[in-house]
Biotite code that builds the C-alpha atoms (Angstrom):
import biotite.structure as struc

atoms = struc.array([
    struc.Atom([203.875, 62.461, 143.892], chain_id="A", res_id=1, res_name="UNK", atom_name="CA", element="C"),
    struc.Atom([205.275, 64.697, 141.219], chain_id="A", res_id=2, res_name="UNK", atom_name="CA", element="C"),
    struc.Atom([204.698, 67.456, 143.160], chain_id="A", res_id=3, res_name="UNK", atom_name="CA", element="C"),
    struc.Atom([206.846, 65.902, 146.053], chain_id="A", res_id=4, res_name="UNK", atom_name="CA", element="C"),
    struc.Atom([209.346, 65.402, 143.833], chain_id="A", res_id=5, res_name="UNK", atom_name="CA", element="C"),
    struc.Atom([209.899, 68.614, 141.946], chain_id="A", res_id=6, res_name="UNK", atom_name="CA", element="C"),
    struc.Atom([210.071, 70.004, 145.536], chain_id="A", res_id=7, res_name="UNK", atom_name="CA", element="C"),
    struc.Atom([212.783, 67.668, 146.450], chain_id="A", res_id=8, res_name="UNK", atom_name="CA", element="C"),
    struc.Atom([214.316, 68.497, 143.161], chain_id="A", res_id=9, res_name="UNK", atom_name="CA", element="C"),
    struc.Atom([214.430, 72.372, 144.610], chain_id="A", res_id=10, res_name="UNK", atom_name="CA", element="C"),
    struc.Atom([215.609, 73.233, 140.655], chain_id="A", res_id=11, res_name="UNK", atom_name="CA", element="C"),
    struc.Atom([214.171, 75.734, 138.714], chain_id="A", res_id=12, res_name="UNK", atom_name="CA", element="C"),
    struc.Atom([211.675, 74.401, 136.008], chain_id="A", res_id=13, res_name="UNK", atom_name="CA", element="C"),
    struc.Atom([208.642, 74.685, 133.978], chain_id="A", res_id=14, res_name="UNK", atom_name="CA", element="C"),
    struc.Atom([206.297, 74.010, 136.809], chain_id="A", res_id=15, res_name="UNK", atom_name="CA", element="C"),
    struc.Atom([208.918, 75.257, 139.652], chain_id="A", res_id=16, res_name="UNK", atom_name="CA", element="C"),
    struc.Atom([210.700, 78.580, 140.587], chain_id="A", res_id=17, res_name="UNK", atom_name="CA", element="C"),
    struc.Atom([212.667, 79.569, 143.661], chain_id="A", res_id=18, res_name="UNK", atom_name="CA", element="C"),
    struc.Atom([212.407, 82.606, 145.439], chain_id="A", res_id=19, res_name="UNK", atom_name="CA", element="C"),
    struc.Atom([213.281, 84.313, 148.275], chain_id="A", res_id=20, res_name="UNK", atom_name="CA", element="C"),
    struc.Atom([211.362, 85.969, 150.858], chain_id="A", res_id=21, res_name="UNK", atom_name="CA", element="C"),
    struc.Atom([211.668, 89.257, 149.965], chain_id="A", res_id=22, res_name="UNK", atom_name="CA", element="C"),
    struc.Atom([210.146, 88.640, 146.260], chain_id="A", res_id=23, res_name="UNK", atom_name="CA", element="C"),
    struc.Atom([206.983, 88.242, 147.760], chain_id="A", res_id=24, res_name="UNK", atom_name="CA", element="C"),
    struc.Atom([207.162, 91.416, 150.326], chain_id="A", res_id=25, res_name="UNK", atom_name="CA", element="C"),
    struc.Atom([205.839, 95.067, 149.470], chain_id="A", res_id=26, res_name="UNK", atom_name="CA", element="C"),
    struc.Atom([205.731, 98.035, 151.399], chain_id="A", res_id=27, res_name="UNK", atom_name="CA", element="C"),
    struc.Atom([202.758, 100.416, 151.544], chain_id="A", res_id=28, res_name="UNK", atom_name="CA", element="C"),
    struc.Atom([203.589, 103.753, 151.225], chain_id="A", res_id=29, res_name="UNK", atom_name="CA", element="C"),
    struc.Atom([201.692, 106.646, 151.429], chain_id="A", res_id=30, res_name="UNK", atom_name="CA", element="C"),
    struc.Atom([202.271, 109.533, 148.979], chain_id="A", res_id=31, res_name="UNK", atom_name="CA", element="C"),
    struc.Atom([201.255, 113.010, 150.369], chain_id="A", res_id=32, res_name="UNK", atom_name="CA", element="C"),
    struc.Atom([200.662, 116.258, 148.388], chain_id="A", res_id=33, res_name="UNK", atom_name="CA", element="C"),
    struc.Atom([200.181, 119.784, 149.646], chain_id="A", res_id=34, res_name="UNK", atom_name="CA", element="C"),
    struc.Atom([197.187, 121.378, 150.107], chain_id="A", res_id=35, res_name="UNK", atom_name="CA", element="C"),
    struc.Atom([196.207, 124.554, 148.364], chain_id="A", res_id=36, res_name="UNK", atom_name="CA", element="C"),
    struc.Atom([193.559, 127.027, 148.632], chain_id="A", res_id=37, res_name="UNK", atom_name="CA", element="C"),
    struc.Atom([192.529, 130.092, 146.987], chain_id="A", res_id=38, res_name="UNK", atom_name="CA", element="C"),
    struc.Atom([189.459, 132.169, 149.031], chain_id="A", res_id=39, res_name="UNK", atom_name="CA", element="C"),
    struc.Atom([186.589, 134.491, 148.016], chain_id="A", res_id=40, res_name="UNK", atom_name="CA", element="C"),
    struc.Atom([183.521, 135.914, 149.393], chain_id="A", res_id=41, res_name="UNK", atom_name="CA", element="C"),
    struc.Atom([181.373, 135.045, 146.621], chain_id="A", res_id=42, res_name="UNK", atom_name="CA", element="C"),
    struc.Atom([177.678, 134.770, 147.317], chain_id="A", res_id=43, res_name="UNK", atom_name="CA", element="C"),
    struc.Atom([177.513, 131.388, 146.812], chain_id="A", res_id=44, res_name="UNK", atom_name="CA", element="C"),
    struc.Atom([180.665, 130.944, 149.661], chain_id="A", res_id=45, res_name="UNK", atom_name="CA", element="C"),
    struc.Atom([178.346, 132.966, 151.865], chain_id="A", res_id=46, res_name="UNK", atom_name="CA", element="C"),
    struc.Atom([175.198, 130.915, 151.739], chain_id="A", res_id=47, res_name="UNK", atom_name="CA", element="C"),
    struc.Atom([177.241, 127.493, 152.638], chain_id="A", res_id=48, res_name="UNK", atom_name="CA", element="C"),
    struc.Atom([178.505, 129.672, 155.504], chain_id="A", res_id=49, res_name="UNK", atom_name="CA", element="C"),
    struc.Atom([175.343, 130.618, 156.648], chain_id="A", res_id=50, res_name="UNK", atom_name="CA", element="C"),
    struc.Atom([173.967, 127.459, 156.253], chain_id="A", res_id=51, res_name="UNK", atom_name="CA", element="C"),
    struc.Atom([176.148, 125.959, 158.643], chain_id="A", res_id=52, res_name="UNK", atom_name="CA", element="C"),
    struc.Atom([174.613, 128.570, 161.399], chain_id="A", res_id=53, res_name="UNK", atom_name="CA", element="C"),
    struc.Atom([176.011, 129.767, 164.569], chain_id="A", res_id=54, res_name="UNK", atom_name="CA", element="C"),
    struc.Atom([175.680, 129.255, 168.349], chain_id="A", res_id=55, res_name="UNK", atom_name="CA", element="C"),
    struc.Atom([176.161, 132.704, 170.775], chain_id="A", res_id=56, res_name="UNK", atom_name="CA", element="C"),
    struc.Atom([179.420, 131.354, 172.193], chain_id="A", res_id=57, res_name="UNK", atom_name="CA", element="C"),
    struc.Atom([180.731, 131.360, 168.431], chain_id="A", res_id=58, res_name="UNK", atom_name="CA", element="C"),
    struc.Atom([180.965, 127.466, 167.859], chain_id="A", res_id=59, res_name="UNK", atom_name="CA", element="C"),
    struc.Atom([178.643, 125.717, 165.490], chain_id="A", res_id=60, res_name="UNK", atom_name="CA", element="C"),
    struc.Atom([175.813, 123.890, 166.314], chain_id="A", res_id=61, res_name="UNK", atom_name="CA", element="C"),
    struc.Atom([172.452, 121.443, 165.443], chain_id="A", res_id=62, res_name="UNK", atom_name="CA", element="C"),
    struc.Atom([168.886, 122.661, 165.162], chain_id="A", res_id=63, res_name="UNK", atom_name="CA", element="C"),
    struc.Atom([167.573, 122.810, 168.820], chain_id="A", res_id=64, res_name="UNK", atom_name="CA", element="C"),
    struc.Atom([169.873, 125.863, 170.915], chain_id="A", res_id=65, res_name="UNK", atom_name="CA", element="C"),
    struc.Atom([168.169, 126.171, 174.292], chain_id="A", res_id=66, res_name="UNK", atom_name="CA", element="C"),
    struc.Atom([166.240, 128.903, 175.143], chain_id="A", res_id=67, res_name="UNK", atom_name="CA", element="C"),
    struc.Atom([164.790, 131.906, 172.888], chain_id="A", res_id=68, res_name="UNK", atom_name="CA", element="C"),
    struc.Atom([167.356, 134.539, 174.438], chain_id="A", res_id=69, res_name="UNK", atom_name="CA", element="C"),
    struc.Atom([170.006, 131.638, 173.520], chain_id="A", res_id=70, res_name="UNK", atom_name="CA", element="C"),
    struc.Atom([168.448, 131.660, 169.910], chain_id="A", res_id=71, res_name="UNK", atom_name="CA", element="C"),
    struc.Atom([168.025, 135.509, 169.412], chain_id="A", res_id=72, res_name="UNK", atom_name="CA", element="C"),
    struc.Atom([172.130, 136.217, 170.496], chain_id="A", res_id=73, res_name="UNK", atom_name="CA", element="C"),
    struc.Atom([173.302, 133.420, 168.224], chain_id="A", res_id=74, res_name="UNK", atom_name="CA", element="C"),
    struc.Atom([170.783, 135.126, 165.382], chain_id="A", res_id=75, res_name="UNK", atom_name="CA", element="C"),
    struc.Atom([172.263, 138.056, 166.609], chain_id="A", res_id=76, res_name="UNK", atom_name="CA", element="C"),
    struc.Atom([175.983, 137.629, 166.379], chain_id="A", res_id=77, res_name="UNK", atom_name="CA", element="C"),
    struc.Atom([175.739, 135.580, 162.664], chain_id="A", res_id=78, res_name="UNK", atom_name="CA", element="C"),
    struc.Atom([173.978, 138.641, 161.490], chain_id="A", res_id=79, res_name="UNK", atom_name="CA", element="C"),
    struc.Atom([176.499, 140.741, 162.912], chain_id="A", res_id=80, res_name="UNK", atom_name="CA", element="C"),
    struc.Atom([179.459, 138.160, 161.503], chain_id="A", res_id=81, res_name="UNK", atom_name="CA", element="C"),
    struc.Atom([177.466, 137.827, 157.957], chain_id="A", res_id=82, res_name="UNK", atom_name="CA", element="C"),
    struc.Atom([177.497, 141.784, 157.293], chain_id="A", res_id=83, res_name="UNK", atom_name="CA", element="C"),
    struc.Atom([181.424, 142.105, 158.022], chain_id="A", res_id=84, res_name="UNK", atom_name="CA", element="C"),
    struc.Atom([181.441, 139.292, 155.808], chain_id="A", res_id=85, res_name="UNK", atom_name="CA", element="C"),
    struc.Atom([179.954, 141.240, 153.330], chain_id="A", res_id=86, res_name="UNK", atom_name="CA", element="C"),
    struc.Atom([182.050, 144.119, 153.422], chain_id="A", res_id=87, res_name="UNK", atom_name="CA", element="C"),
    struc.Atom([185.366, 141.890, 152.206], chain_id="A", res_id=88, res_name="UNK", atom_name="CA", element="C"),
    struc.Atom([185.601, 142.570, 148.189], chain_id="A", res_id=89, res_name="UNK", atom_name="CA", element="C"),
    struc.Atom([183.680, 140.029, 146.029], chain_id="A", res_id=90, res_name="UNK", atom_name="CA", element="C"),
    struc.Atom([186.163, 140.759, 142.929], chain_id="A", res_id=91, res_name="UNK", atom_name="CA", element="C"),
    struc.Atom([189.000, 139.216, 144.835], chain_id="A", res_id=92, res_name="UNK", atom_name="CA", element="C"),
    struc.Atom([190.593, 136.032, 145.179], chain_id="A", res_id=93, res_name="UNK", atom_name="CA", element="C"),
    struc.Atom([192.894, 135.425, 147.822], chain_id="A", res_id=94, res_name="UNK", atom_name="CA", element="C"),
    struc.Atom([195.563, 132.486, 146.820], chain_id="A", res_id=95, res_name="UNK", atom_name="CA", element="C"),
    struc.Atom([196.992, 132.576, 150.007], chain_id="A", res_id=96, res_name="UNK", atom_name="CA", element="C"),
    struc.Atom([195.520, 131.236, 153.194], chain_id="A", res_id=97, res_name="UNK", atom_name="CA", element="C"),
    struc.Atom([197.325, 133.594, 155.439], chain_id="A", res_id=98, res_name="UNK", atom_name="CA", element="C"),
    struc.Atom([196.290, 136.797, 153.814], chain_id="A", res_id=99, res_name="UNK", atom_name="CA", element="C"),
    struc.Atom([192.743, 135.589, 153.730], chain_id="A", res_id=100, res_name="UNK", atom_name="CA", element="C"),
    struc.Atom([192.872, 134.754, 157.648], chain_id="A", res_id=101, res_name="UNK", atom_name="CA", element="C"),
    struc.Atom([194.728, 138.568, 158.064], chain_id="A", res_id=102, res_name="UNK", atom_name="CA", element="C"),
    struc.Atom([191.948, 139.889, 155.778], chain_id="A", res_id=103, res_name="UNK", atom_name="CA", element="C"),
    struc.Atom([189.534, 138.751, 158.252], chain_id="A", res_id=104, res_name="UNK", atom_name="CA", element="C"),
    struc.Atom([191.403, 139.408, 161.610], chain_id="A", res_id=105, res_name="UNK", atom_name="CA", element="C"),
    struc.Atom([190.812, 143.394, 160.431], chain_id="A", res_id=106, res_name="UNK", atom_name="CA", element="C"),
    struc.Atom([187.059, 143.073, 160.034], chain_id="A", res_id=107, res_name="UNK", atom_name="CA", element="C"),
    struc.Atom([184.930, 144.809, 163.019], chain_id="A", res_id=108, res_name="UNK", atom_name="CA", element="C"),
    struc.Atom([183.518, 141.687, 164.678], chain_id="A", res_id=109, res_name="UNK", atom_name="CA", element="C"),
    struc.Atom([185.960, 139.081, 167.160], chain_id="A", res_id=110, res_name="UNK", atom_name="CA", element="C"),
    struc.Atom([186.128, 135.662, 165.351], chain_id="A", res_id=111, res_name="UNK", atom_name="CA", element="C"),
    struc.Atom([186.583, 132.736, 167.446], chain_id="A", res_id=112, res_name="UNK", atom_name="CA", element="C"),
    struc.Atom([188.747, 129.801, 166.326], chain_id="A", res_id=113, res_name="UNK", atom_name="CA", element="C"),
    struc.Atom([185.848, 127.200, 165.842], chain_id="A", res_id=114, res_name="UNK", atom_name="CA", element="C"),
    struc.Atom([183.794, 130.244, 163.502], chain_id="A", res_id=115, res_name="UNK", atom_name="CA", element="C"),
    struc.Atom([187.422, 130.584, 161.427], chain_id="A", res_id=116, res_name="UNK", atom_name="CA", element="C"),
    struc.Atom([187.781, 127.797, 160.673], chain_id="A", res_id=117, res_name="UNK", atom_name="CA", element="C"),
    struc.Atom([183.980, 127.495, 159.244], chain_id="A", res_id=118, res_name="UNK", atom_name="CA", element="C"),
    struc.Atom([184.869, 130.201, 157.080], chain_id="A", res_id=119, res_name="UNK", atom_name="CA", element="C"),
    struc.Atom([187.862, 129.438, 155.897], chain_id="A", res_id=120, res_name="UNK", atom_name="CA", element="C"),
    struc.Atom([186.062, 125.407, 155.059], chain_id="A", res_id=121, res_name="UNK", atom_name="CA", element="C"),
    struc.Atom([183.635, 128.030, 153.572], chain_id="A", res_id=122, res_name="UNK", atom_name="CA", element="C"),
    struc.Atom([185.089, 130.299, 151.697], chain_id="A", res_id=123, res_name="UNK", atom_name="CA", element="C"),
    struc.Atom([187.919, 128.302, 149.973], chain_id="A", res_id=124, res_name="UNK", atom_name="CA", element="C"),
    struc.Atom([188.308, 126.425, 146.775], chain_id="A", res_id=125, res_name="UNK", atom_name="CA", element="C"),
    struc.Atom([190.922, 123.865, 145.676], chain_id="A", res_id=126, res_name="UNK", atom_name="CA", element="C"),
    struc.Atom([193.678, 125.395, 143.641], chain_id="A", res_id=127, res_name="UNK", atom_name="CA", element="C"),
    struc.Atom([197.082, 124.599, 142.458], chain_id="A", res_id=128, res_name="UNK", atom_name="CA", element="C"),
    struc.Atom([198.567, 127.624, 141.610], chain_id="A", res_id=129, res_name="UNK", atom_name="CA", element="C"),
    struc.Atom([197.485, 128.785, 145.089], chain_id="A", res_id=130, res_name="UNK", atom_name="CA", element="C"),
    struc.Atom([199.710, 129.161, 148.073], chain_id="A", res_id=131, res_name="UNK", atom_name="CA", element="C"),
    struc.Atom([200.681, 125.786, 149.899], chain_id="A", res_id=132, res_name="UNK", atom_name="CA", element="C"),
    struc.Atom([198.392, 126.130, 153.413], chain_id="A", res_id=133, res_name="UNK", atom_name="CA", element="C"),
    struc.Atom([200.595, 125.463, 156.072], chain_id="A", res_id=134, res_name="UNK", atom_name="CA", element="C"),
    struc.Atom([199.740, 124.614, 160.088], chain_id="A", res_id=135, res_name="UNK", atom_name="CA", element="C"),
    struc.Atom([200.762, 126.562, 162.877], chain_id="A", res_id=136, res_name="UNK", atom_name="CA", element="C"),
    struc.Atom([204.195, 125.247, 163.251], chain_id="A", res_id=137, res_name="UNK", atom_name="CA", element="C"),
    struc.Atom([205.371, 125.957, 159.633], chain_id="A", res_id=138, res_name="UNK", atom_name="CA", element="C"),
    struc.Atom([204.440, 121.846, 158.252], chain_id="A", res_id=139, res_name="UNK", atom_name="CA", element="C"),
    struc.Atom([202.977, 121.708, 155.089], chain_id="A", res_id=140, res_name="UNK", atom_name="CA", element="C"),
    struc.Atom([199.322, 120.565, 155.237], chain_id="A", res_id=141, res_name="UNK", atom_name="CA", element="C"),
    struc.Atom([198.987, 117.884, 153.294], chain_id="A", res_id=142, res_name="UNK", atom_name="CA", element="C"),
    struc.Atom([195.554, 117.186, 150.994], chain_id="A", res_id=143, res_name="UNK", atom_name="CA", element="C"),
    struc.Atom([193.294, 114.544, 151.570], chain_id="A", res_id=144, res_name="UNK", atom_name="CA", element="C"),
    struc.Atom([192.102, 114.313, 148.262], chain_id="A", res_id=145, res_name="UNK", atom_name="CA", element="C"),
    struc.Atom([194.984, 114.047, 146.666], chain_id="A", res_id=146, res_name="UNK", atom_name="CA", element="C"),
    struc.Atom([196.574, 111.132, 148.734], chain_id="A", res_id=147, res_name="UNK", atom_name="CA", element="C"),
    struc.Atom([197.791, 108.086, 147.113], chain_id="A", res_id=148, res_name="UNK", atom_name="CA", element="C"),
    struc.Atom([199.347, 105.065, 147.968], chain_id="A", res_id=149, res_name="UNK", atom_name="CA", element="C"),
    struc.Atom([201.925, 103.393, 146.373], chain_id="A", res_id=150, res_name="UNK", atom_name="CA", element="C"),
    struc.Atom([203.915, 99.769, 146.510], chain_id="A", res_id=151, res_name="UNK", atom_name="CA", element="C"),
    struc.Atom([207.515, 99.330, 146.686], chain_id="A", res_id=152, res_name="UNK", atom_name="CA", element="C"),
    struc.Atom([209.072, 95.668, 146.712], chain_id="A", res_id=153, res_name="UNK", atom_name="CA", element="C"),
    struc.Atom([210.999, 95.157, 150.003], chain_id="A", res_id=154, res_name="UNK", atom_name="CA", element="C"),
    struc.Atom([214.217, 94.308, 147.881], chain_id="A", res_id=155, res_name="UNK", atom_name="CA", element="C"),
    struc.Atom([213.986, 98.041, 146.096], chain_id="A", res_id=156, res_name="UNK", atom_name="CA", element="C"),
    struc.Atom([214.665, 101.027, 148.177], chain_id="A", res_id=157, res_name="UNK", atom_name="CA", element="C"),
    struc.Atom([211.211, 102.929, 149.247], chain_id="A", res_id=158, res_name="UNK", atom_name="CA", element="C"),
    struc.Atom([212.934, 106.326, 147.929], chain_id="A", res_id=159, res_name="UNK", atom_name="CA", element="C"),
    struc.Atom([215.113, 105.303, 145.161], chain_id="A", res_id=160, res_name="UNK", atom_name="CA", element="C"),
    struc.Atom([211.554, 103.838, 144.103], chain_id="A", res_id=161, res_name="UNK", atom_name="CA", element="C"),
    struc.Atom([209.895, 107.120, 145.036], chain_id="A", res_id=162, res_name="UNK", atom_name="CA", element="C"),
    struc.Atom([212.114, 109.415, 142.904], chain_id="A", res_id=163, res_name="UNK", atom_name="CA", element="C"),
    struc.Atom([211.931, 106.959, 140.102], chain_id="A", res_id=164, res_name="UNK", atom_name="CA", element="C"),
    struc.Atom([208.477, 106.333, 140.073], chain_id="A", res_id=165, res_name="UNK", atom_name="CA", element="C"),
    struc.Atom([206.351, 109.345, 141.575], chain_id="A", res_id=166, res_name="UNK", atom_name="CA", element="C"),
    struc.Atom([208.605, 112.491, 141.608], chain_id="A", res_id=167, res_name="UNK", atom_name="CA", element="C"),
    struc.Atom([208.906, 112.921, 137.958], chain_id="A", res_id=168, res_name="UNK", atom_name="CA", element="C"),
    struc.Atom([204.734, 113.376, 137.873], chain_id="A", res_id=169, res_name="UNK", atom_name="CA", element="C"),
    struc.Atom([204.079, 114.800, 141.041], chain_id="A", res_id=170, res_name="UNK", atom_name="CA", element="C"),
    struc.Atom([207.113, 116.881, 142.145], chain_id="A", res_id=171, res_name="UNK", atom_name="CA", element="C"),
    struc.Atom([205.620, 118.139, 144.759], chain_id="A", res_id=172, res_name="UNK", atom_name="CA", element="C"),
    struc.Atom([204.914, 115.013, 146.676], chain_id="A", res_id=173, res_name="UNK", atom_name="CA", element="C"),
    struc.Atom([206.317, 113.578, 149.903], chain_id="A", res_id=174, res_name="UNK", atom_name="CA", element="C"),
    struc.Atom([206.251, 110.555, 152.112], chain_id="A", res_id=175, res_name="UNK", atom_name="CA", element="C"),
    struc.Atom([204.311, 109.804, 155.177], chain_id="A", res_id=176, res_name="UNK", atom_name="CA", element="C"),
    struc.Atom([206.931, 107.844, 156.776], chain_id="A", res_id=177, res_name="UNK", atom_name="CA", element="C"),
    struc.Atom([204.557, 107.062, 159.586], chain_id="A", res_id=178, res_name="UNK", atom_name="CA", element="C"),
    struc.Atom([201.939, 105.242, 157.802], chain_id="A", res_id=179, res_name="UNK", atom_name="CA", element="C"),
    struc.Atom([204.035, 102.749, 155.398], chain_id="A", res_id=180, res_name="UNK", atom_name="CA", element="C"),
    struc.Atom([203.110, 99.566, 156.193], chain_id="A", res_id=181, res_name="UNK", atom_name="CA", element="C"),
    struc.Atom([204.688, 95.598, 155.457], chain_id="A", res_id=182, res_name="UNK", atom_name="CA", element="C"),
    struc.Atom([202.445, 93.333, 153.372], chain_id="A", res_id=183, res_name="UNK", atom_name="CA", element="C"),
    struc.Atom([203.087, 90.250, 151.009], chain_id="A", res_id=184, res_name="UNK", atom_name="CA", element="C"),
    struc.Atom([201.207, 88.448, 148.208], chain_id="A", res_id=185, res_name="UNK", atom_name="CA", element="C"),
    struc.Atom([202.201, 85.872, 146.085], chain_id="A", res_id=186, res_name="UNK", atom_name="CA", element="C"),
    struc.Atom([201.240, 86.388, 142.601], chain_id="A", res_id=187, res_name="UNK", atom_name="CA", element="C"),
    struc.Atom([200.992, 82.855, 140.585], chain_id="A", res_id=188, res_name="UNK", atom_name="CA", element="C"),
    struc.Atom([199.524, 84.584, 137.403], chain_id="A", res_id=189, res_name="UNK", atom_name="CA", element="C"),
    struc.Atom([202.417, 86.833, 137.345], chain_id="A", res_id=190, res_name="UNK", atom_name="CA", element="C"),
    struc.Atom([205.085, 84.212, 137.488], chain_id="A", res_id=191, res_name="UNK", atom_name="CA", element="C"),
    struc.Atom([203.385, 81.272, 135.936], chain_id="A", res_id=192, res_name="UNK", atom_name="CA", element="C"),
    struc.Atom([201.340, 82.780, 133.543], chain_id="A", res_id=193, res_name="UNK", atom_name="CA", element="C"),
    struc.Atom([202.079, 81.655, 129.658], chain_id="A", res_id=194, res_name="UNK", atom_name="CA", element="C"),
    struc.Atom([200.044, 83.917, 126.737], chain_id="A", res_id=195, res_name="UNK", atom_name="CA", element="C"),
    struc.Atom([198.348, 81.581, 124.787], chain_id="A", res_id=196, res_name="UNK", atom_name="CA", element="C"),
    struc.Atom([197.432, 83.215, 121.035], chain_id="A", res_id=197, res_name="UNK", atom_name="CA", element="C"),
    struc.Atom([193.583, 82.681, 120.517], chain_id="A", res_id=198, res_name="UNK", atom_name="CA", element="C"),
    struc.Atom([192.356, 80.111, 117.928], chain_id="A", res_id=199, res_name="UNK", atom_name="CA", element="C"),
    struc.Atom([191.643, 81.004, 114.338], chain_id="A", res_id=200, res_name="UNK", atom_name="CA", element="C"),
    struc.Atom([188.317, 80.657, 113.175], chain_id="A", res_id=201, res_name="UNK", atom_name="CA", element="C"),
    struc.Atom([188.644, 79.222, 109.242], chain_id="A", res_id=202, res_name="UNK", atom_name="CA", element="C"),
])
């Protein structure tokens, strides 16, 4: 009965708050960072590359090619591939994706897309003082490791939040407008909750 009744009271009290809808709504947003990459043909970046082998149309494969002429052109061309490889200066780093990918466009051997992009996954390390990697259309690529989520109450502005909250540690950062999503939770500790000090022992 007393609960009845301090609903029919609808008044604010110890036991009793009023909210509205929107108190209890969030929305999910996604926080995106770019990715960067510095490259190098260290030895160690050419073992994982090898280790990844080759087919003789260029495209990676499993263990198990078909045939032994099949298996001797694929050996073939990655020996071919690895020794141009080779020739691209150890000493260097390249902190920019583009002038790695030109780097390899003037090696002797044609490299076809699914073999680039081996080498690049190959050859490149996380880095943030390298170049931001950017897709064929000029977008910034964002990094999967470095994505975040973050959640803004429905009665607070998503970027008024965002440049508040994230841009002054992560200037860099954008919104994925596409993936924010609508959620809501009610949160009795937060509202109800009273500290009590412990007890001393005497």
């Amino acid at each position: 009965m007393e609960i009845v009744r301090t609903y029919g009271d609808f008044a604010e009290a110890e036991h009793s708050k009023i909210f509205d809808n929107d108190d209890f709504g969030y929305r999910k947003i996604t926080v995106e960072r770019p990715l960067r990459l510095s490259f190098s043909a260290t030895p160690e970046h050419l073992t994982a590359f090898e280790a990844r082998g080759l087919r003789s149309d260029g495209d990676l494969t499993q263990i198990g090619q078909r045939g032994r002429k099949e298996i001797e052109r694929g050996q073939a061309l990655q020996a071919e591939l690895l020794a141009a490889l080779r020739t691209l200066p150890m000493d260097r780093v390249w902190m920019d994706r583009e002038e790695f990918s030109a780097a390899l466009d003037r090696l002797p051997v044609t490299i076809a897309a699914p073999v680039r992009r081996a080498i690049l996954a190959s050859f490149s390390e996380r880095d943030e003082s390298a170049a931001i990697c950017k897709d064929a259309d000029g977008n910034v690529e964002p990094d999967p490791e470095l994505r975040d989520t973050e959640s803004v109450p429905l009665n607070e502005a998503i970027h008024v939040y965002f440049e508040r909250e994230v841009k002054p540690h992560v200037s860099d950062a954008w919104i994925d407008e596409d993936k924010t999503k609508v959620g809501y939770e009610i949160p009795l500790t937060r509202h109800f909750y009273k500290y009590t000090p412990p007890r001393l022992w005497r």
